[in-house]
C-alpha positions in Angstrom: 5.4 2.0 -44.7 3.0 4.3 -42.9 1.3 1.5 -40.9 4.5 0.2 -39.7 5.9 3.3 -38.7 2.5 3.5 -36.4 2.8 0.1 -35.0 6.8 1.0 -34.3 5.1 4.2 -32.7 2.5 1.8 -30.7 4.7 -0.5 -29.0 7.8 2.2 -28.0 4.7 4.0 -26.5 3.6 1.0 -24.6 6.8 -0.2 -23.5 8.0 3.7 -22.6 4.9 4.1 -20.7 4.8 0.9 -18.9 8.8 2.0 -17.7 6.7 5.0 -16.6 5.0 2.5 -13.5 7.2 2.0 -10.8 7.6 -2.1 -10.8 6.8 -2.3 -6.8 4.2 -0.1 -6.8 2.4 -2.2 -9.5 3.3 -5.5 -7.7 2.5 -5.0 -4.5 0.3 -1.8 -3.7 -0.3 -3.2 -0.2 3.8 -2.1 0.5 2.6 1.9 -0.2 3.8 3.5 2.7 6.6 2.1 4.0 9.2 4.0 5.2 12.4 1.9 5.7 13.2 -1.6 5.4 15.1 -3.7 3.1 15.1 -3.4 -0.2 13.1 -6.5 -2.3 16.2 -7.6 -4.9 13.2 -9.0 -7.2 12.0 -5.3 -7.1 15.1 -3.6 -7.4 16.1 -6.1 -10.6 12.4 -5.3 -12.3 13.4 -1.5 -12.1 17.4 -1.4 -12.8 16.3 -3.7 -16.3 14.1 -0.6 -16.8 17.4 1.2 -16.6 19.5 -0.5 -18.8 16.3 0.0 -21.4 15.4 3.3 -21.0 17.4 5.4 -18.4 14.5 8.2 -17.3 12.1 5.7 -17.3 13.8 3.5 -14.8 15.0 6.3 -12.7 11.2 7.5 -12.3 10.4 3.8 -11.1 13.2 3.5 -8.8 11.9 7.2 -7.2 8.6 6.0 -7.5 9.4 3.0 -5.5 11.4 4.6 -3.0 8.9 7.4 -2.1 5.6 5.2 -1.9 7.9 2.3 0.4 6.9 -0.9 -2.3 10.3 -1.4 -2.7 10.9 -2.4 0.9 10.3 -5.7 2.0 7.6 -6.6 4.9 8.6 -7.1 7.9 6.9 -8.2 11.1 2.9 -8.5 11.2 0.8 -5.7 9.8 -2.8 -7.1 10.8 -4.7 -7.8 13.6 -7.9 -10.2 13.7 -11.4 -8.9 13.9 -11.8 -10.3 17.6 -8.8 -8.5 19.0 -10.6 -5.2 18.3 -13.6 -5.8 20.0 -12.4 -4.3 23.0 -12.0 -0.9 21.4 -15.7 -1.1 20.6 -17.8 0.5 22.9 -21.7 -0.5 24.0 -22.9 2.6 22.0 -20.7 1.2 18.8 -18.2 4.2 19.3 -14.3 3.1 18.6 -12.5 4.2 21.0 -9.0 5.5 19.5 -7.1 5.1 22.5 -7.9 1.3 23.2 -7.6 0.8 19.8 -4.2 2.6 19.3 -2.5 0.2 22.3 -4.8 -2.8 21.0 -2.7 -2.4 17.4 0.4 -1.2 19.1 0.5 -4.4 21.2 -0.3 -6.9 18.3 1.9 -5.2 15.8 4.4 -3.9 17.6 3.8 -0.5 15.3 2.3 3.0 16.5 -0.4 4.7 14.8 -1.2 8.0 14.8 -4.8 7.4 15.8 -5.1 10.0 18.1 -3.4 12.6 15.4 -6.6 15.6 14.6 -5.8 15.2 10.8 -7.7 11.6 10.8 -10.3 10.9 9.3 -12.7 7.6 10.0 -14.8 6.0 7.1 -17.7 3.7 8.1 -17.9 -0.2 6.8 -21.3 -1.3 5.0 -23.9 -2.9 7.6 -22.5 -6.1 5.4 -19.1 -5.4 6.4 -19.8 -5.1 9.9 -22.0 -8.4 9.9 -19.0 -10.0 8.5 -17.1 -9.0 11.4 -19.5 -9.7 14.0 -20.2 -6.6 14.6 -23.4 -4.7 14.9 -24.5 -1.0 13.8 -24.6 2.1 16.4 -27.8 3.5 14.6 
């Protein structure tokens, strides 16, 4: 009797806690961010069954969803190739933020606060910069 009140224990928890993760935030972590768009029905489904299971639970994946963006559907082009952003390069290796702020703005139609004094810039490996063709400052 005591062992199967532990495994009834085991899989509420497990199904309780997995309500817990917000369904487009699991699925697609590369949407995180998003501010507006429209909503992904497959998305929206995932997280209203959560509702009709467990009530708090699917309301703390809907609000999850809704403040990291993964419930909004992509829209328009969120990259730019490797080559495009050569220009923003400079001889020394330097980026410079203002060619590459209208570099991005003109491929993806988005603006970036590149310029904003909160930012912070992380260097690539000297592998990741060979993969791009590009070559070290120092």
């Amino acid at each position: 009797m005591r062992s199967q009140f532990r495994g009834i224990c085991a899989v509420l928890a497990i199904t309780l806690l997995s309500q817990l993760a917000a369904c487009g935030t699991l699925f697609y972590p590369d949407r995180r961010g998003q501010i507006e768009g429209k909503i992904d029905p497959a998305i929206a489904i995932a997280n209203a069954v959560g509702l009709l299971f467990y009530i708090v639970p699917g309301l703390i994946a809907f609000a999850i969803d809704f403040t990291t963006g993964a419930i909004y559907l992509p829209e328009g082009t969120y990259s730019v190739a490797p080559e495009r952003l050569q220009d923003a390069v400079g001889s020394d290796g330097q980026i410079d933020n203002h060619k590459l702020k209208a570099i991005i703005e003109a491929q993806t139609g988005r603006q970036l606060p590149l310029l904003h004094p909160n930012l912070r810039q992380q260097h690539g490996s000297l592998e990741q910069l060979a993969s791009l063709g590009l070559r070290s400052a120092g």
